[in-house]
C-alpha positions, 0 to 999 in steps of 0.5 A: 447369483446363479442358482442350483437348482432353476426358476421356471416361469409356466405363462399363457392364456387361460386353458393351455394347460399350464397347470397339468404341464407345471404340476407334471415337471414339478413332480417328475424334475423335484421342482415346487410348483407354485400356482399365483392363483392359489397363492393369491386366494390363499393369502387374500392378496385379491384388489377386486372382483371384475365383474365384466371378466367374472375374475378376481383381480389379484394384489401383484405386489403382495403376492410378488413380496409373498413370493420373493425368498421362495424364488430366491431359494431356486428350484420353483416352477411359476403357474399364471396367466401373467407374468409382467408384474414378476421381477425379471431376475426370479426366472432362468427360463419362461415357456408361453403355451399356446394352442389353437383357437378352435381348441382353446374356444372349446376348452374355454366353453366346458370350463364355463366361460362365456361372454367377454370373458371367452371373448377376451381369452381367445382374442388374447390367444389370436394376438399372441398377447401373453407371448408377446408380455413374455418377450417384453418383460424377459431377455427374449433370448429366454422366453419359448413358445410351446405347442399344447394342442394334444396329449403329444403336445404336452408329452413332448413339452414335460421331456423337452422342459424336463431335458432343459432342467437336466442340462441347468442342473449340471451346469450348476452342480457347484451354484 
């Protein structure tokens, strides 16, 4: 069933600005944003605490069944840092952000994180984990790395997303 209005999936390791660059294309495309974080505390869909991480670890499946007729209804722009746990039909396109170590360790730092947890995020970076997640659970055909280094970065990916929206709404006026 093709959907009118697209499903975009915003994924990549923590401080890459996928919260700035969803909530920038939800206003400026009349897309919901859904950020799964605040899905899941809002819900209490939170399993545990991980100390090690200083990170809640959230219920995938309750948010997933919180989530399933939103989805369905298209037009929704996805927030998170995973993505393997969605079902692979919520999403007609999937952008992993990325950013240079030097700058995410920074961006990392002034977000108070430290310890295992900086450690873990920037070696998660390195190794193109999420990315690779990405291309693993999707059609790779529909998963896109973007660049988000700079103010320009992310400029370049609101239009470049922005654009993408334009051309799926079109083909699918009559979805």
């Amino acid at each position: 069933m093709k959907r009118r209005l697209p499903n975009i999936l915003i994924t990549g390791t923590p401080g890459t600005g996928k919260s700035t660059l969803s909530s920038e294309i939800g206003e400026q495309c009349s897309l919901e944003w859904i950020n799964v974080g605040e899905v899941a505390k809002s819900g209490n869909f939170v399993e545990d605490y991980d100390e090690n991480f200083d990170c809640h670890i959230i219920d995938e499946d309750q948010v997933v069944s919180e989530l399933e007729d939103k989805m369905l209804e298209g037009g929704k722009i996805v927030d998170y840092h995973g993505c393997d746990f969605f079902p692979e039909n919520w999403f007609d396109i999937v952008f992993v952000l990325t950013t240079d170590n030097t700058i995410l360790y920074d961006r990392l730092v002034r977000r108070g994180y430290n310890g295992k947890k900086l450690e873990n995020n920037i070696q998660c970076e390195i190794f193109q984990t999420l990315y690779d997640e990405a291309k693993g659970a999707y059609n790779p055909s529909i998963v896109f790395k973007l660049k988000s280094n700079t103010p320009e970065d992310m400029e370049s990916n609101i239009e470049e997303i922005c654009r993408w929206v334009e051309a799926y709404k079109s083909n699918n006026a009559n979805g």
